[in-house]
C-alpha positions as a Markdown table, in Angstrom:
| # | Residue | x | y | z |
|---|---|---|---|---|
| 1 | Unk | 6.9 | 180.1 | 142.2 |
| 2 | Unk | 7.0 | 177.2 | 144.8 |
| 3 | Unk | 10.9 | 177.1 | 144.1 |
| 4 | Unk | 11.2 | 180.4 | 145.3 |
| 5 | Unk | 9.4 | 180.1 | 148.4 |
| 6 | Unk | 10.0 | 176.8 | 149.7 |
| 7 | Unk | 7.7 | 177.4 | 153.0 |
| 8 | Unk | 4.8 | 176.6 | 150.6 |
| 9 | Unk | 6.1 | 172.8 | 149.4 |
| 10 | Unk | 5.5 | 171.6 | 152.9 |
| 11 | Unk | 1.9 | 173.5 | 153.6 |
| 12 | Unk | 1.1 | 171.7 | 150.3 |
| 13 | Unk | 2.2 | 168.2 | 151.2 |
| 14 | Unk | 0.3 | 168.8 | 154.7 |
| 15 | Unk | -2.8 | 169.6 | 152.8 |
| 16 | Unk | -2.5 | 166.8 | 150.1 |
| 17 | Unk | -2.2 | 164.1 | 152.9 |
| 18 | Unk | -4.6 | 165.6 | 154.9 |
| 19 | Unk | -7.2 | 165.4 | 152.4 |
| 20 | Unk | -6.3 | 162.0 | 151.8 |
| 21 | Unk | -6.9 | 160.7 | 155.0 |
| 22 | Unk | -9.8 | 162.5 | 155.5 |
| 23 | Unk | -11.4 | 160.7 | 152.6 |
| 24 | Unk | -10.6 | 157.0 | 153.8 |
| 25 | Unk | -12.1 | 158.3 | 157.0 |
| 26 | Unk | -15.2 | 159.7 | 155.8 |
| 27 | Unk | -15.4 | 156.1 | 153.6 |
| 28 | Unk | -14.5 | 154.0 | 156.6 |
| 29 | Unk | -17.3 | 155.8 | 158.8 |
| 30 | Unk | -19.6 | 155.6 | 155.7 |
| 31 | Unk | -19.2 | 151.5 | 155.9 |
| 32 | Unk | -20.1 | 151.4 | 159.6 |
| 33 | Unk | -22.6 | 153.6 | 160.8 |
| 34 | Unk | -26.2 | 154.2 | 160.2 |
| 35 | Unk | -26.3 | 157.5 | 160.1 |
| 36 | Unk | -23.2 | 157.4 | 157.9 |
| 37 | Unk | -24.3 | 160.1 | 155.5 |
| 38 | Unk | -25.3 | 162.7 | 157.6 |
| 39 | Unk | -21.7 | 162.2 | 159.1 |
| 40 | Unk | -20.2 | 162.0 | 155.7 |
| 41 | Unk | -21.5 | 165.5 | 154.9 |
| 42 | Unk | -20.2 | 167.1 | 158.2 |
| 43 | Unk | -16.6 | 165.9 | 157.5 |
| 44 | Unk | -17.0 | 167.1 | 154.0 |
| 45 | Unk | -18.5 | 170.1 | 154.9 |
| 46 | Unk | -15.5 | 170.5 | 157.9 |
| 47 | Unk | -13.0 | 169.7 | 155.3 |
| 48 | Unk | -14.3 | 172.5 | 152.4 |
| 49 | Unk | -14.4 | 175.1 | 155.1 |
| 50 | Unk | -10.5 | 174.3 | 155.8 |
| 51 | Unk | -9.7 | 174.5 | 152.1 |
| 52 | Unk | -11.1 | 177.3 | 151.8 |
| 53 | Unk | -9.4 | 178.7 | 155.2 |
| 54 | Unk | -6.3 | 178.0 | 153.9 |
| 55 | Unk | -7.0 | 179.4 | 150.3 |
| 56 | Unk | -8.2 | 182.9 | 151.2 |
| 57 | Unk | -6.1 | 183.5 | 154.4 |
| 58 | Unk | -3.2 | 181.5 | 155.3 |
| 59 | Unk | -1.8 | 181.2 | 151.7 |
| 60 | Unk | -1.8 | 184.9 | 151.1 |
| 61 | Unk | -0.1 | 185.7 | 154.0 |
| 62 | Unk | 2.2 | 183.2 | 153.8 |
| 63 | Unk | 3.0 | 184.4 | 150.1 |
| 64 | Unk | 3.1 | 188.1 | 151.5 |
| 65 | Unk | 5.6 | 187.3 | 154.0 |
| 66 | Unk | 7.6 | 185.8 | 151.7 |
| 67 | Unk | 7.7 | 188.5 | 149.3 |
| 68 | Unk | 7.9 | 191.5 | 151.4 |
| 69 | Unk | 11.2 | 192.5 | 153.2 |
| 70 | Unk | 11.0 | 195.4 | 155.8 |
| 71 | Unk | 14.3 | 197.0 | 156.6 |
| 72 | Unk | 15.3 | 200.1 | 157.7 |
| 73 | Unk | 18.3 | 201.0 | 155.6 |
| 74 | Unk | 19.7 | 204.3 | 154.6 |
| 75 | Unk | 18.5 | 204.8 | 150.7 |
| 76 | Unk | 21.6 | 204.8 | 148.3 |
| 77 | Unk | 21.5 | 208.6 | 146.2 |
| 78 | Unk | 20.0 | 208.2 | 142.7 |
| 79 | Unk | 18.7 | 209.8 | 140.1 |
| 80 | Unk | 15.9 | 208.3 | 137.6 |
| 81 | Unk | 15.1 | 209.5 | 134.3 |
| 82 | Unk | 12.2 | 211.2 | 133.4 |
| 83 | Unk | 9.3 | 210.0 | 130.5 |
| 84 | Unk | 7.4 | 211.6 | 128.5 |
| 85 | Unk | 8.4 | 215.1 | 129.6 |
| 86 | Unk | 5.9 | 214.1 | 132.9 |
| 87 | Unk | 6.7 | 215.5 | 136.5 |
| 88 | Unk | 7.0 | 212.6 | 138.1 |
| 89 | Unk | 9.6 | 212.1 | 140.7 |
| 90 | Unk | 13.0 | 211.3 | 140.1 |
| 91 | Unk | 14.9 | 211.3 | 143.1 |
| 92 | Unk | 13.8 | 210.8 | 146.8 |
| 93 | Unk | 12.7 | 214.2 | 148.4 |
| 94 | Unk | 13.2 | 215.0 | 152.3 |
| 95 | Unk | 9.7 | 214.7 | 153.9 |
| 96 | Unk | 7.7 | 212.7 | 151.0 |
| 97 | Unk | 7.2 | 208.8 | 150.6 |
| 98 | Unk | 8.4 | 207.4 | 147.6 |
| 99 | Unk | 7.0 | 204.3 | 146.1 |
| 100 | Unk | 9.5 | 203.3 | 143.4 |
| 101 | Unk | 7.9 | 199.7 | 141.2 |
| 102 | Unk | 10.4 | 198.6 | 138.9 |
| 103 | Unk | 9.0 | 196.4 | 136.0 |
| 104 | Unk | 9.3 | 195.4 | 132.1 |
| 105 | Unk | 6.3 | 195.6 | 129.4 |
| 106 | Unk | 7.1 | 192.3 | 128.8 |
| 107 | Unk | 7.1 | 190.9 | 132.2 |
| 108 | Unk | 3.9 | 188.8 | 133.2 |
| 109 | Unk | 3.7 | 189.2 | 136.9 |
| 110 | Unk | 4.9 | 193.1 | 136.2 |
| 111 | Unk | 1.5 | 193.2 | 134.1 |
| 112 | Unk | -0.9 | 191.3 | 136.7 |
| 113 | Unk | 0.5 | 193.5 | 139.4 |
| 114 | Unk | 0.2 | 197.2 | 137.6 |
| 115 | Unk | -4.0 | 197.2 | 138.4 |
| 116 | Unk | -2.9 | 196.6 | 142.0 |
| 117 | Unk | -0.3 | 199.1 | 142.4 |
| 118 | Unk | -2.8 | 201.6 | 139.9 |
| 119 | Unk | -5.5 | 201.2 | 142.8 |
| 120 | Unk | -3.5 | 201.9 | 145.3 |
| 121 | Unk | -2.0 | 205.1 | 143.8 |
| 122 | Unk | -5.3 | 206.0 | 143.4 |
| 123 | Unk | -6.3 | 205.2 | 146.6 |
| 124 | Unk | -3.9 | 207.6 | 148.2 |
| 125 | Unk | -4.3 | 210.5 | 145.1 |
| 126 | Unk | -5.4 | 212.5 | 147.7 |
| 127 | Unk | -1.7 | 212.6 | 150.4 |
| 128 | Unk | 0.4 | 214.6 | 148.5 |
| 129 | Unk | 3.3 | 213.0 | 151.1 |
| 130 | Unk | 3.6 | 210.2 | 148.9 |
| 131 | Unk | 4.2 | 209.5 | 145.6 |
| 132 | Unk | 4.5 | 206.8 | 143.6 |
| 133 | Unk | 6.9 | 206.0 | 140.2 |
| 134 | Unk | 6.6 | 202.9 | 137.7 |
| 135 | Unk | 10.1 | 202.6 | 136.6 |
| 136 | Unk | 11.5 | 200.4 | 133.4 |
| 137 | Unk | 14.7 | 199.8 | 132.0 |
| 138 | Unk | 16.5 | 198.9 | 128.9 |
| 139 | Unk | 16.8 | 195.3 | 130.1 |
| 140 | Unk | 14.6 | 192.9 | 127.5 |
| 141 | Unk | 14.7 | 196.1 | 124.4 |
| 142 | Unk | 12.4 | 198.3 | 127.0 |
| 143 | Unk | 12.9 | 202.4 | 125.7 |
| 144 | Unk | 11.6 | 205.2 | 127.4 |
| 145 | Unk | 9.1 | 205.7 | 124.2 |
| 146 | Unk | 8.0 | 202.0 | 124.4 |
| 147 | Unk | 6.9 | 202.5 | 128.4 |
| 148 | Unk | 4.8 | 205.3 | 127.8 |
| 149 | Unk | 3.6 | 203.9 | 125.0 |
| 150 | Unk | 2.7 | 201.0 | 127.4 |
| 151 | Unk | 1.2 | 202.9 | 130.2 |
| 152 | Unk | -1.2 | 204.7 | 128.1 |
| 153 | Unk | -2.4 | 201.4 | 125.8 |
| 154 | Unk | -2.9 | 199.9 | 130.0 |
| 155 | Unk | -4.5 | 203.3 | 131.4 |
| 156 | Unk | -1.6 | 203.2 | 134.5 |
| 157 | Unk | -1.3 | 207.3 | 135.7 |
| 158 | Unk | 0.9 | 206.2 | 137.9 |
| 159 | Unk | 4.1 | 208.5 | 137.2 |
| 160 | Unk | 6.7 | 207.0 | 135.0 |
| 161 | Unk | 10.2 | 207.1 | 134.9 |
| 162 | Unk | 13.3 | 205.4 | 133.7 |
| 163 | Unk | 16.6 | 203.9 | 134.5 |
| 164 | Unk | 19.5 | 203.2 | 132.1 |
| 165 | Unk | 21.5 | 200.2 | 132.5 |
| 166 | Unk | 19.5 | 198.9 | 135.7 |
| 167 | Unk | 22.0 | 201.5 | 137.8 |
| 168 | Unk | 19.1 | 203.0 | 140.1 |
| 169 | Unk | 17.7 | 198.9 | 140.7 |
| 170 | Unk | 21.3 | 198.1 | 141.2 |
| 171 | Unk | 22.2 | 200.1 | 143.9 |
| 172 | Unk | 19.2 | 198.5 | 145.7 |
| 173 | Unk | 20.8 | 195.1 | 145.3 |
| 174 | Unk | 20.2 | 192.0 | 143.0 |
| 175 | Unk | 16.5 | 192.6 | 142.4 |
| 176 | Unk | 14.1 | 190.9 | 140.3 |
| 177 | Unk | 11.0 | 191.9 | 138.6 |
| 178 | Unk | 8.6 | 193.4 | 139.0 |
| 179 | Unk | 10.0 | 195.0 | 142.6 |
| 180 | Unk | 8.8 | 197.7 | 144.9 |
| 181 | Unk | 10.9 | 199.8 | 147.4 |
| 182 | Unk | 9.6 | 201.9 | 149.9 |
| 183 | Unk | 11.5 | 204.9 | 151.1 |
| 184 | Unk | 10.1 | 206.6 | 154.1 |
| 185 | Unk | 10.0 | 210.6 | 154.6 |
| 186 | Unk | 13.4 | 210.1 | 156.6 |
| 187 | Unk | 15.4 | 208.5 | 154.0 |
| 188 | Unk | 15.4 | 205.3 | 154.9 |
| 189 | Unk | 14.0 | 202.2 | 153.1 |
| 190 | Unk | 11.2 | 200.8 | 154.7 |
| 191 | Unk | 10.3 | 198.0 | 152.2 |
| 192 | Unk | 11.8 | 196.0 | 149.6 |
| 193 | Unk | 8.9 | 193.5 | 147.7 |
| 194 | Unk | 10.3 | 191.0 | 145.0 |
| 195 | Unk | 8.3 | 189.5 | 142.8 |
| 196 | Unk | 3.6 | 189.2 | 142.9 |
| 197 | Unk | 1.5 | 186.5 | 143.2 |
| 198 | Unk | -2.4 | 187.3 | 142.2 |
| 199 | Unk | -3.3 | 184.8 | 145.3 |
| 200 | Unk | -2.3 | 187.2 | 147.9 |
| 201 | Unk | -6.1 | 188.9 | 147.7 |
| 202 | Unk | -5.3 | 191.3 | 150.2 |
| 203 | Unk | -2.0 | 193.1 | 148.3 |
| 204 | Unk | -3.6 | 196.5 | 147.7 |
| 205 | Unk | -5.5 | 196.8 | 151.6 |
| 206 | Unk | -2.0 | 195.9 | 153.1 |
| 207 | Unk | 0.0 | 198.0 | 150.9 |
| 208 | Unk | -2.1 | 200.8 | 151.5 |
| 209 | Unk | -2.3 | 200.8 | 154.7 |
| 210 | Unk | 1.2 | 200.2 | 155.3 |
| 211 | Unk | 2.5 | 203.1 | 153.4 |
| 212 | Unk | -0.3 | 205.2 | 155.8 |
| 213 | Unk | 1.2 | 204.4 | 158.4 |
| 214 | Unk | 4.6 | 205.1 | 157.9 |
């Protein structure tokens, strides 16, 4: 993960060192004052409470900026294949959203990101202006019948669909997996995400109310 965003590698070297000096501090100031523990437990206490910081805010968004891509491109023409004889969509309509997530059964981070993207289709069940589609492929022995055998064993409503030969993903460019493209009601794509990471916390608040407020 660190490999492909290389941001991280120096955040982590920061932290290491500052942790490090902050321990020869706290054990130098230890030595040499009287009141050395109640001092001890203030830089400890300081330190924790920038661990933490750094854990539940700056990492996530540092990983979320590095994952997510907004452009606004014109969206190639394609046309998905449906599963299971459902009615999910297909093909980008004039006036709708449309969430496409490409992933694999067999895909880890495809499988720790589907409760995510699940909550946040159910979030928005209610605006019929966007819809949502969990796409696979034939890449890795996927089959249309193996999907939906997938979705319902993992109890993801989230539309399915799929696409032959990686054709629809290819037109998007060189994409990994799992990946979600956002195509606004104008055509154009708003979003291109590659790749999850379960420490971004906030994924499904920021996704949501991103796609609201397109």
């Amino acid at each position: 993960m660190l490999a492909q965003i290389p941001a991280l590698w120096f955040v982590l070297v920061f932290w290491a060192i500052a942790v490090t000096i902050g321990l020869f501090v706290v054990k130098a100031v230890r030595a040499q004052a009287r009141d050395g523990g109640l001092i001890v437990v203030i830089a400890l206490a300081a330190l924790l409470a920038c661990s933490l910081w750094c854990c539940i805010s700056y990492f996530p968004k540092l990983l979320a900026s590095r994952l997510n891509h907004f452009t606004s491109a014109s969206a190639p023409l394609f046309a998905l294949q449906p599963v299971g004889g459902g009615s999910g969509p297909t093909a980008w309509k004039p006036g709708k959203i449309l969430v496409m997530d490409f992933f694999a059964t067999w895909c880890v981070p495809c499988k720790a990101e589907l409760p995510e993207l699940q909550a946040a289709y159910s979030d928005l069940s209610g605006n019929s202006d966007i819809q949502f589609v969990l796409i696979g492929s034939d890449v890795g022995g996927d089959t249309p019948g193996r999907v939906l055998a997938f979705a319902k064993k993992q109890r993801i409503t989230v539309p399915l669909a799929f696409d032959p030969g990686c054709r629809v993903r290819g037109n998007f460019g060189t994409l990994g997996l799992p990946s979600i493209i956002v195509i606004d009601r104008t055509g154009q794509v708003r979003l291109i995400r590659q790749g999850y990471n379960p420490a971004e916390t906030t994924f499904r608040q920021d996704f949501v109310h991103f796609l609201e407020t397109l």
